[in-house]
C-alpha positions in Angstrom: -34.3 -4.1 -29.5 -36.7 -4.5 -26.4 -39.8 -3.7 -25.2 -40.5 -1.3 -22.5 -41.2 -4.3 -20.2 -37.5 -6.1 -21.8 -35.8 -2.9 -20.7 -37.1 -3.2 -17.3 -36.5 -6.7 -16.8 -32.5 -5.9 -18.0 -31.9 -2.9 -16.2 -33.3 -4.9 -12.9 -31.1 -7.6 -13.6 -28.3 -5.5 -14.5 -28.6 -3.9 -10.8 -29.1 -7.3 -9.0 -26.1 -8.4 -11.2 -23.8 -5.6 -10.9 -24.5 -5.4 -6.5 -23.4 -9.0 -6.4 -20.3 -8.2 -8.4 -19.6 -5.3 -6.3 -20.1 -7.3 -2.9 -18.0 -10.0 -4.3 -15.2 -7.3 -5.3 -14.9 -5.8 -2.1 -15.3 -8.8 0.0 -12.1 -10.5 -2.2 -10.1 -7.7 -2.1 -10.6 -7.4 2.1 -9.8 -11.6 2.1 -6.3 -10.3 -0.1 -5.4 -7.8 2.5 -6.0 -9.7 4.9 -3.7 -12.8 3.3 -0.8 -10.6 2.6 -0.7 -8.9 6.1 -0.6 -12.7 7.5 2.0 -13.1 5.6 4.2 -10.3 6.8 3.2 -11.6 10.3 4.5 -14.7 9.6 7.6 -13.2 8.7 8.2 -10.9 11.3 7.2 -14.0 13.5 9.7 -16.2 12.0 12.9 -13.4 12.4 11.0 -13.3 16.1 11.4 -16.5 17.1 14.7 -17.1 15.8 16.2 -14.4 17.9 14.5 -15.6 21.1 16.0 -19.0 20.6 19.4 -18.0 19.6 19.1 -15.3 22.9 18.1 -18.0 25.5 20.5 -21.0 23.7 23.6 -17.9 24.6 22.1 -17.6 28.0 22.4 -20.7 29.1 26.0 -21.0 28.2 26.1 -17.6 30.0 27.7 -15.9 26.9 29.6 -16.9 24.3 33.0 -15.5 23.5 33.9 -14.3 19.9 37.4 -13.6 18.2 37.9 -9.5 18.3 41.1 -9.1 16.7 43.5 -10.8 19.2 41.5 -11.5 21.9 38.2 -12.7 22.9 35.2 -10.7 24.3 32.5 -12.2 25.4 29.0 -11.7 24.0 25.6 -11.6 25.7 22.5 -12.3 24.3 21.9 -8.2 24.3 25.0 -8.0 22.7 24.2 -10.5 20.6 20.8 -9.0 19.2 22.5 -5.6 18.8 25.1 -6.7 16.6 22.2 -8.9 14.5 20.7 -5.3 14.2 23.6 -3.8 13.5 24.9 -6.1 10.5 21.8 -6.4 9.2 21.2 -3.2 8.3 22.7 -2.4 4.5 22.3 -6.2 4.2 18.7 -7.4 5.2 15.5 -4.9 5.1 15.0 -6.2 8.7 15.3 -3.4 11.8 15.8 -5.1 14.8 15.4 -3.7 18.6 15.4 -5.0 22.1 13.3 -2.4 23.9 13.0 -2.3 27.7 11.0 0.4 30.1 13.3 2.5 31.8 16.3 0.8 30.0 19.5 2.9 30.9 21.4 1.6 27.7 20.2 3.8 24.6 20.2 1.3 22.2 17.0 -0.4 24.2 15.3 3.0 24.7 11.8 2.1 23.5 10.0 4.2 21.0 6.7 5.7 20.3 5.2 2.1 18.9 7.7 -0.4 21.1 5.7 1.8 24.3 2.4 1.0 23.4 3.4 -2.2 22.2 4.9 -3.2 25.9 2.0 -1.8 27.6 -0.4 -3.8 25.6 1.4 -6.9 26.1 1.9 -6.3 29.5 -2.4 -5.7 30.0 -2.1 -9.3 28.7 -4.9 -8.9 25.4 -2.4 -9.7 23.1 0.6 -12.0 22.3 1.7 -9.5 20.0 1.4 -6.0 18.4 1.7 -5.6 14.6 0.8 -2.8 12.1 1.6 -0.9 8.8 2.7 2.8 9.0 3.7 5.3 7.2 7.8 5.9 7.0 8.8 8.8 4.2 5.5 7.6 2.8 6.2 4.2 2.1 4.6 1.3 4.2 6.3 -0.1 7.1 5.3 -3.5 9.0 6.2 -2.3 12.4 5.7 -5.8 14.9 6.5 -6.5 18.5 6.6 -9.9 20.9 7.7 -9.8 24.6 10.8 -10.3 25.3 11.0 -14.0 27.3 13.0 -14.1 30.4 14.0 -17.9 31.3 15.8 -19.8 34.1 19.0 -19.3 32.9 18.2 -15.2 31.9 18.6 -15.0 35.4 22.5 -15.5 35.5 22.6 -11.4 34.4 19.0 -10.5 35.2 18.0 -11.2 38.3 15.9 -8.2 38.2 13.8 -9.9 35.4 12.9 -13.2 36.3 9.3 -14.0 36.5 6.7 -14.0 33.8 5.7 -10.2 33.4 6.5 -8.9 30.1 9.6 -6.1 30.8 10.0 -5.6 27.1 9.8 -6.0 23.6 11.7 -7.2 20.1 10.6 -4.7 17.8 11.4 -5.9 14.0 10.4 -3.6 11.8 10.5 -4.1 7.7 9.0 -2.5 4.3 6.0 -3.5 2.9 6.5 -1.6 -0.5 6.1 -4.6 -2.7 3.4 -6.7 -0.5 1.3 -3.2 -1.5 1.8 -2.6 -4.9 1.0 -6.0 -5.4 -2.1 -5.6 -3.8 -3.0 -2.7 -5.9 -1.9 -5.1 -8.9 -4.5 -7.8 -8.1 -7.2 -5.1 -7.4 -6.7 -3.9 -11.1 -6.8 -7.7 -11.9 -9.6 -8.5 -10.2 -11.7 -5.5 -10.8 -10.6 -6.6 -15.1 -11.6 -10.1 -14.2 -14.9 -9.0 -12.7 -16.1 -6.8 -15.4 -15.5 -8.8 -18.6 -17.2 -11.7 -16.6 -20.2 -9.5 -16.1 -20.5 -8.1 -19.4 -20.0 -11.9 -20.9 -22.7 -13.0 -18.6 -25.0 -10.1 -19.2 -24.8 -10.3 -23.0 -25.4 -14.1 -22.7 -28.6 -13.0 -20.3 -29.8 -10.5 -22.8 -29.4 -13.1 -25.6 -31.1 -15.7 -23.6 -33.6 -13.2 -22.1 -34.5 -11.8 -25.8 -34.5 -15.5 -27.3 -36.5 -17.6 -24.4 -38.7 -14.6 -22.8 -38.8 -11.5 -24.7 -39.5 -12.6 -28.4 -42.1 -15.1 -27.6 -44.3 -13.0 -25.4 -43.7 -9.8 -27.7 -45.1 -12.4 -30.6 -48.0 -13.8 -28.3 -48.7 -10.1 -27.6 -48.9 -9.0 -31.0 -50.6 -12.4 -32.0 -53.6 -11.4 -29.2 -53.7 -7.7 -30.3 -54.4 -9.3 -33.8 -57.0 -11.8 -32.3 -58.7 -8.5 -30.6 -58.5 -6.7 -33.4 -60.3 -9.5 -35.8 -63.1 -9.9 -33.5 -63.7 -6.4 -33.1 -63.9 -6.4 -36.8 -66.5 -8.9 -36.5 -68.3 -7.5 -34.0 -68.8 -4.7 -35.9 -69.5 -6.1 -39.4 -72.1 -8.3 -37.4 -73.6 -5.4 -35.6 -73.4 -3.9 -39.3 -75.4 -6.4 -40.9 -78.7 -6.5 -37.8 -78.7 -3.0 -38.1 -79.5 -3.1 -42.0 -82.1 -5.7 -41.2 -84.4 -3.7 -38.7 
């Protein structure tokens, strides 16, 4: 179907081509990562800032008392964020977890990822600590934000008024189905990417056959000819002197 000098020309193209195509894989695949983790973020962010303002909107009314069977017991903003956690879980995938240094009540004993958490936040680099890990082998978005300690905190902690971070809400939720989708548009792009290039590349060989290829394989042949005639000539001429002397 092509000339020596057509196969090269392809098989360069076809490598050019197919580099591109691989950059371009990678590089959307990295931007889709990237846009689903921002999206848990946001999430987590969202369940974040929703507990802070319903913890310091409690604090400045200095508790609030709820109905417990015939009487009423009054409910702190901890208490308040422990009992989110605690009815939440069956209900919501959410975890939820106030976790302070040296915190004497076990519910706010921080872990493994709420301690390096705390002491980033408290090295002041960042405003928050997120990442994905492994639990039972299925992702986990693990995030963290320092606890805020306002004005009217300081009605039950003194001990924390200022502005250095003390501790964390830890909010913790699977990521299952943000990852298989991700593995789902991989497949879809990868699909996408190939049947474009081998479209493209068929249309290039037609093209490249049509245009390039057939018109300098006929001028080549049309000057091999030409070369061929006039060394006929050459030689009939050369002939013909010859028989004269």
């Amino acid at each position: 179907m092509f000339s020596v000098l057509g196969k090269k020309i392809v098989l360069s193209i076809v490598a050019i081509w197919g580099l591109c195509w691989l950059v371009l894989l990678l590089w959307l695949t990295g931007e889709q990562r990237k846009f689903l983790l921002d999206q848990l973020r946001y999430q987590a962010e969202g369940v974040y800032h929703y507990i802070v303002l319903s913890r310091h909107r409690i604090a400045s009314k200095g508790g609030i008392y709820v109905k417990n069977g015939g009487e009423y017991k009054l409910v702190t903003p901890s208490h308040f964020t422990k009992d989110v956690a605690n009815y939440a879980q069956g209900r919501l995938p959410y975890r939820v977890k106030v976790a302070v240094l040296h915190a004497k009540n076990p519910f706010h004993v921080p872990g493994d990822f709420e301690k390096e958490a705390i002491l980033e936040l408290q090295r002041g680099n960042r405003k928050e600590v997120w990442r994905v890990v492994r639990d039972h082998g299925n992702p986990l978005f693990r995030f963290a934000a320092p606890i805020t300690f306002k004005r009217e905190c300081g009605n039950c902690h003194e001990e924390y008024s200022g502005e250095k971070v003390q501790g964390c809400i830890s909010i913790a939720f699977p990521a299952m189905g943000v990852f298989k989708e991700l593995e789902r548009n991989k497949v879809y792009l990868f699909v996408y990417l190939l049947s474009s290039l081998l479209v493209v590349f068929s249309l290039l060989c037609f093209l490249l056959k049509r245009s390039i290829l057939d018109p300098l394989n006929s001028l080549w042949w049309h000057l091999v000819q030409r070369v061929k005639e006039d060394n006929r000539c050459a030689y009939h001429h050369a002939y013909r002197e010859e028989q004269c002397f």
